[in-house]
C-alpha positions in Angstrom: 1.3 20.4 8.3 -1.3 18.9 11.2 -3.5 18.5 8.4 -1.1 16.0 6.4 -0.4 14.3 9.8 -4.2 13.5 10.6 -4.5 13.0 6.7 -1.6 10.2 7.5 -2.8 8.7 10.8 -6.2 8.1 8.7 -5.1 6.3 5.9 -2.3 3.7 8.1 -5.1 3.6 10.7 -8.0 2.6 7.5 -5.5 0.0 6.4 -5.2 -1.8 9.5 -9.4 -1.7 10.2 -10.1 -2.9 6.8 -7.8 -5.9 6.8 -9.6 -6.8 10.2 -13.1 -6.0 8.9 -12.7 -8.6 6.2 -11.7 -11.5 8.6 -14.7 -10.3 10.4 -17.2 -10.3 8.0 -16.6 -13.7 7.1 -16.3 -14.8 10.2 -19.7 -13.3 10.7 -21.1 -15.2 7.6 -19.5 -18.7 8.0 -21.6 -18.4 11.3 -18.5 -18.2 13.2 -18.4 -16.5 17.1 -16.8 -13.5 17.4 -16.1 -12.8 20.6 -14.3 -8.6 20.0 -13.9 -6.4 17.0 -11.8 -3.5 18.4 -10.6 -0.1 16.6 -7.8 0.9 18.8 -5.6 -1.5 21.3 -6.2 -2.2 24.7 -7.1 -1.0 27.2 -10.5 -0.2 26.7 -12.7 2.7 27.2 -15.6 1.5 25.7 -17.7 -1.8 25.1 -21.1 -2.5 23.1 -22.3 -5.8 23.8 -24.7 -6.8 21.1 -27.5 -9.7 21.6 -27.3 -12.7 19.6 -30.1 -12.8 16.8 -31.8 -9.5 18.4 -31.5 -5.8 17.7 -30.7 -5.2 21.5 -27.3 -3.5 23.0 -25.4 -3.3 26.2 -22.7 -0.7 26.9 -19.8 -0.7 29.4 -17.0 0.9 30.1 -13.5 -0.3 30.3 -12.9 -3.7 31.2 -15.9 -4.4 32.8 -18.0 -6.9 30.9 -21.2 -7.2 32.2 -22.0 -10.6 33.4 -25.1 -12.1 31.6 -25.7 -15.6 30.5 -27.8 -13.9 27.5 -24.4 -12.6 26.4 -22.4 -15.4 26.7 -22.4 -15.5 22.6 -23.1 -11.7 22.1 -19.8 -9.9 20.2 -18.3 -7.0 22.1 -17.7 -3.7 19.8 -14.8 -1.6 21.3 -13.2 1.4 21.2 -10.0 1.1 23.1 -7.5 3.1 24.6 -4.4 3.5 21.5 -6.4 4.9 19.1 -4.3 3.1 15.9 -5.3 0.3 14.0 -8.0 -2.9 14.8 -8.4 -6.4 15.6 -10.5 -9.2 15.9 -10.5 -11.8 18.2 -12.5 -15.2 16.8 -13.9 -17.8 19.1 -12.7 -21.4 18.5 -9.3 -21.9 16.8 -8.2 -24.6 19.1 -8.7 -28.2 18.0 -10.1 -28.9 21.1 -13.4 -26.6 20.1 -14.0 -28.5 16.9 -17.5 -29.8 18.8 -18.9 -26.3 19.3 -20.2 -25.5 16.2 -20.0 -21.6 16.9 -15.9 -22.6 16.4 -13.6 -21.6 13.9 -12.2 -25.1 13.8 -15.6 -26.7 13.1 -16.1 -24.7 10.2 -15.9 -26.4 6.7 -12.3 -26.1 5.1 -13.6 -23.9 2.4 -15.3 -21.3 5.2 -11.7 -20.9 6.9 -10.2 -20.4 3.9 -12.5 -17.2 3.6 -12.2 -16.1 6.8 -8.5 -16.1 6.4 -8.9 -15.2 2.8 -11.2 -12.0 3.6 -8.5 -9.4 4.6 -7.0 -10.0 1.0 -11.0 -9.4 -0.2 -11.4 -6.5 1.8 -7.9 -4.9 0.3 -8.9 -5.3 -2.9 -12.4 -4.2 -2.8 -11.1 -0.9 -1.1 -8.4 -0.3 -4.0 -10.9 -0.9 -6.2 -13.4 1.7 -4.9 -10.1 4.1 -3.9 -8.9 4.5 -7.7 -12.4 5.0 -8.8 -12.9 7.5 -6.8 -9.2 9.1 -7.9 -10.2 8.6 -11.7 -13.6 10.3 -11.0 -11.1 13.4 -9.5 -8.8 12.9 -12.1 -4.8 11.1 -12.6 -2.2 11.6 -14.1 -1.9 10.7 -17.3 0.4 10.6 -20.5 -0.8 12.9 -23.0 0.6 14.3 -26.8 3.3 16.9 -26.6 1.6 18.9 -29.0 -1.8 19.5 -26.4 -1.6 23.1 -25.8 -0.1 22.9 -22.5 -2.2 26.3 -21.4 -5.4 24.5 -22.1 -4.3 21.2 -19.6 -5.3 20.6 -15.9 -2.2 20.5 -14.2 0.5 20.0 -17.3 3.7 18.6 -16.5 6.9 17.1 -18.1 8.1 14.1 -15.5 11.6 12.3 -15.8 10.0 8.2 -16.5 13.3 7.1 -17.0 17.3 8.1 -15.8 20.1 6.1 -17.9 22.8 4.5 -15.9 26.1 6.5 -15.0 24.4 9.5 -17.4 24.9 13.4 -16.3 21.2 13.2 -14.9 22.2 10.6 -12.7 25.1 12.2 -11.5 23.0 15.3 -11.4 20.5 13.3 -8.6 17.9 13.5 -11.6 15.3 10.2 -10.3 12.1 8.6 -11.7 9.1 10.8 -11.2 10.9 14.5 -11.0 9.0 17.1 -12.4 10.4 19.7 -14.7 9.9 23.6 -14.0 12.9 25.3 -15.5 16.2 24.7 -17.2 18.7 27.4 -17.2 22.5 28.5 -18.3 22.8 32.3 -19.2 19.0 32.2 -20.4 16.3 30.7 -18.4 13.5 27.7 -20.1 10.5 27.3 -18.8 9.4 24.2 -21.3 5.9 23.6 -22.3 7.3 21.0 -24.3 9.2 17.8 -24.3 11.0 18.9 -27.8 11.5 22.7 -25.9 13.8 20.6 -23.4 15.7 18.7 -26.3 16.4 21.7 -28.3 17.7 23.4 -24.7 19.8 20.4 -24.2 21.4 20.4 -27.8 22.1 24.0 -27.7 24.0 23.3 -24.6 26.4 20.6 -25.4 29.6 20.5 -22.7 28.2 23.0 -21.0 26.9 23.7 -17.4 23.1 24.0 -16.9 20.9 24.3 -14.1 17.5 22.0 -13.7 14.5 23.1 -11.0 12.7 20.0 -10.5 9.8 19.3 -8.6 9.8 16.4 -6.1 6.7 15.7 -3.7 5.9 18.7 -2.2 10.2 19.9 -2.8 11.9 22.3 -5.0 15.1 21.5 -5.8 17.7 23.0 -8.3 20.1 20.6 -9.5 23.3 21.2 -11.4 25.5 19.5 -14.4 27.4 18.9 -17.5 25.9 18.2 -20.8 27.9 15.6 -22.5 29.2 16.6 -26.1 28.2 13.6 -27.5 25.3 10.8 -26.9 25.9 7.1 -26.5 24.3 5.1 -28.6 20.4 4.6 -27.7 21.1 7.6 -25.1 20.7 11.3 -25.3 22.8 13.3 -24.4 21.6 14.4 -20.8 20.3 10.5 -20.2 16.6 11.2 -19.1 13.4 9.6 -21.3 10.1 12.5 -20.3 6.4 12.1 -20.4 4.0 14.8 -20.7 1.3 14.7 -18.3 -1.9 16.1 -17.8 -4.5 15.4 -14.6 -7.5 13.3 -16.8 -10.6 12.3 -15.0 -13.3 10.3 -16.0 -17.6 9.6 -15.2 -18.8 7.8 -12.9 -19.3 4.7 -15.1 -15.8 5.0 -16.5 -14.0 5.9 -13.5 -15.2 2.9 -11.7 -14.6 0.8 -15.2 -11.0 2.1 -15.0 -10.6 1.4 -10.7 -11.6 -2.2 -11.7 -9.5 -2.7 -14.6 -6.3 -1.1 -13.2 -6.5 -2.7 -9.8 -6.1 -5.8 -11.2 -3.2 -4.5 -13.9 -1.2 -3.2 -10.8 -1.6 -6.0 -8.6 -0.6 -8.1 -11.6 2.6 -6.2 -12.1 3.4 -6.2 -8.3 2.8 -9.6 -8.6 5.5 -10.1 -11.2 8.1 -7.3 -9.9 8.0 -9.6 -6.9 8.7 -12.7 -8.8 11.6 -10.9 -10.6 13.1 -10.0 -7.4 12.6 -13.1 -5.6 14.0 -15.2 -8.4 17.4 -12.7 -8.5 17.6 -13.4 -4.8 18.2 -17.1 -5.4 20.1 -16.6 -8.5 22.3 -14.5 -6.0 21.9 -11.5 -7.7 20.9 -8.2 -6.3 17.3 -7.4 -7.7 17.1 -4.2 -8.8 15.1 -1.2 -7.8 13.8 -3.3 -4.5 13.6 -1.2 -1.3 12.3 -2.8 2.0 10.1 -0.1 3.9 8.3 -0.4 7.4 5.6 1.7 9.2 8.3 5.0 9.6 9.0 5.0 5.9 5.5 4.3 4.9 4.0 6.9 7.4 6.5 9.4 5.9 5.8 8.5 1.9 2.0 9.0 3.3 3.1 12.5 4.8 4.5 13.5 0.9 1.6 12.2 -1.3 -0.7 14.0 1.3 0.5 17.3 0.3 -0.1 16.7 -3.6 -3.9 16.4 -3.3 -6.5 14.3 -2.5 -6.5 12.4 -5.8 -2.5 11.7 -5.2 -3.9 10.3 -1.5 -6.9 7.9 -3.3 -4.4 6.6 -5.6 -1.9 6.0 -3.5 -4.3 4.2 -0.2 -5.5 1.9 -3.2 -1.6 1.2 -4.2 -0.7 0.7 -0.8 -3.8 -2.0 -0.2 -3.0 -3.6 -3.3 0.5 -4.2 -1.6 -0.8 -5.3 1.4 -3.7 -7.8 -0.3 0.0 -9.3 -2.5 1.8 -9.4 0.5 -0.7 -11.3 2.3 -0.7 -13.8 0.0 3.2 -14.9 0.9 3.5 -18.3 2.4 5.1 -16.6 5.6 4.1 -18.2 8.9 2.1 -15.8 11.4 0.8 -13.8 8.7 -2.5 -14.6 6.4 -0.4 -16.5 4.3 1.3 -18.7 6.3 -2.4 -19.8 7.4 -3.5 -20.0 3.9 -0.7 -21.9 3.1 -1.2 -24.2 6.3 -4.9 -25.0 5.1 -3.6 -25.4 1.2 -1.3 -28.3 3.0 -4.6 -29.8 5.4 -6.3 -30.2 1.9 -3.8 -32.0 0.2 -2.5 -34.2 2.4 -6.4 -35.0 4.2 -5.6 -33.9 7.7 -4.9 -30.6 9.7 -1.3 -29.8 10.8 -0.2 -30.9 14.4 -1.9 -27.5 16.6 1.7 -27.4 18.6 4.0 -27.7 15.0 1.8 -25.3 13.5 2.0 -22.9 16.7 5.6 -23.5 17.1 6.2 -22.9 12.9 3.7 -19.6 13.6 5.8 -18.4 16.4 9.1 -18.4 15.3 8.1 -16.5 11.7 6.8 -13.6 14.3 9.7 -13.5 15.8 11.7 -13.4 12.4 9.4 -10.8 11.2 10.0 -8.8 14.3 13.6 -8.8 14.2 13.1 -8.1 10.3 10.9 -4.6 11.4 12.9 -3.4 13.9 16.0 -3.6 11.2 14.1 -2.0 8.2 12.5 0.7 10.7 16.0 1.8 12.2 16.9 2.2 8.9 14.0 4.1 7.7 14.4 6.3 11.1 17.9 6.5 10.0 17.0 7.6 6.5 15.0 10.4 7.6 17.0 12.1 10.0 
């Protein structure tokens, strides 16, 4: 169990670094002052003060810069006191430092764009490299029922799909439940998806019992067969996949990381679409479920316990998120910037500092109010 807990603080604590790393390595290229990249939140324990253009150091501890006019430009590396997350702090993002040319504001439109841009870079990249990585280990994947399931890496029959108002949804049956036994007066353990129809069938209007795997649970649900099917239903109301763990080369795995990434952010992408178009239609969207940092950390905490494949895949799932939510037009995040310079271009001129500060504040405040909701709820959930 500590292990899954550091295993957890690790992968919310990489998410947060490499979201600030990519702002800062743009920043770095566009030629941009940095005056502190950070891992952790203040206060700080320790400072490295590098020189400018020289392979020279300074170290400190706490808050106690050292004074030196040779330093005046040299980026302080930190390691601070809450040991969760990162940030950067660029120099020049006032209108009033457009002359220095070590500002962010004096950069060209196009260089704040990628500096802005980068965390979204940096998420991807990462996803990328993470499902490589969990394709070189090996993933689930959907394989013939016939496959002798005593030859297979890991075999399993999953639930993909649970019909409306069925017995398996009455049953708790959900998406993604693994199936170890079925059982009435005889007891199934199925090594095929047609061994779990036959069992079904045999057992119309009758009780059975169903142990299913969920995350790191065993749980043994009961029900009723119905007599007969509805039309384009069976008769217990689940559609199963056999799966196997496949895993790839080198070559192919990273072939595979690149392709996917881009097929899951593409179907996040249009999920979110979907739902935000049901919103203003007024309709509920279906299957959307607001999470914050409690119901994230414990999601983490399950996958962790699966493997470390199950933890590559889902750190590159959960950066792919993160890259799509980014991209939102919501003020005080990415973007909201991004969407702030997109208006600059157009238009031929920068936003009013104060209407853009004002715009930036109250969307932090909004989001706020919008986290402490969904986290009492996840807190709420879990207890």
């Amino acid at each position: 169990m500590f292990l899954i807990g550091i295993i957890t603080f690790l992968v919310f604590s990489a998410i947060l670094i490499i979201h600030e790393l990519g702002h800062f390595i743009f920043a770095k290229r566009a030629g941009i002052f940095v005056e502190e990249f950070g891992l952790g939140y203040a206060p700080r324990v320790l400072g490295i003060q590098k020189y400018p253009g020289i392979f020279k150091f300074k170290f400190f501890l706490f808050n106690n810069k050292p004074i030196d006019e040779e330093l005046k430009f040299a980026t302080i590396y930190s390691l601070n006191a809450i040991p969760f997350g990162a940030f950067v702090k660029i120099f020049g993002e006032s209108h009033q430092q457009k002359e220095n040319p070590l500002s962010y504001i004096s950069k060209s439109w196009f260089n704040r764009f990628l500096v802005i841009f980068g965390s979204i870079i940096a998420h991807f990249i990462i996803a990328i490299v993470a499902l490589s990585v969990a394709f070189s280990i090996g993933l689930p994947t959907v394989v013939s029922d016939n496959e002798d399931f005593t030859k297979l890496k890991e075999p399993k029959i999953q639930i993909v799909e649970v019909a409306k108002n069925s017995p398996a949804e009455k049953m708790g049956i959900k998406i993604g439940d693994i199936i170890l036994t079925l059982s009435n007066e005889e007891i199934l353990r199925p090594q095929k998806i047609v061994d779990i129809q036959n069992f079904i069938n045999n057992h119309r209007g009758e009780e059975i019992k169903i142990e299913i795997q969920r995350g790191i649970n065993k749980i043994i649900l009961t029900g009723e067969v119905r007599k007969e099917a509805p039309q384009n239903e069976g008769l217990l109301g689940i559609a199963m996949a056999k799966t196997a763990i496949v895993s790839y080369s080198a070559p192919k795995a990273i072939y595979e990381g690149f392709v996917n990434s881009f097929k899951i952010f593409g179907m996040m992408a249009v999920f979110l679409a979907n739902a935000l178009w049901g919103l203003i239609k007024g309709s509920k969207p279906v299957g959307v479920e607001l999470t914050g940092p409690v119901g994230i950390l414990n999601l983490t905490a399950n996958i962790a316990g699966l493997g470390i494949n199950y933890i590559f895949n889902f750190f590159a799932i959960l950066n792919l998120n993160i890259a799509l939510f980014n991209l939102l037009p919501i003020p005080a995040l990415d973007g909201g910037r991004l969407a702030f310079l997109i208006i600059e271009k157009i238009i031929g001129r920068p936003i009013k500092e104060k209407t853009e500060q004002a715009i930036h504040s109250l969307g932090f405040a909004i989001l706020l109010f919008i986290m402490v909701l969904v986290t009492y709820r996840d807190i709420i959930r879990l207890f």
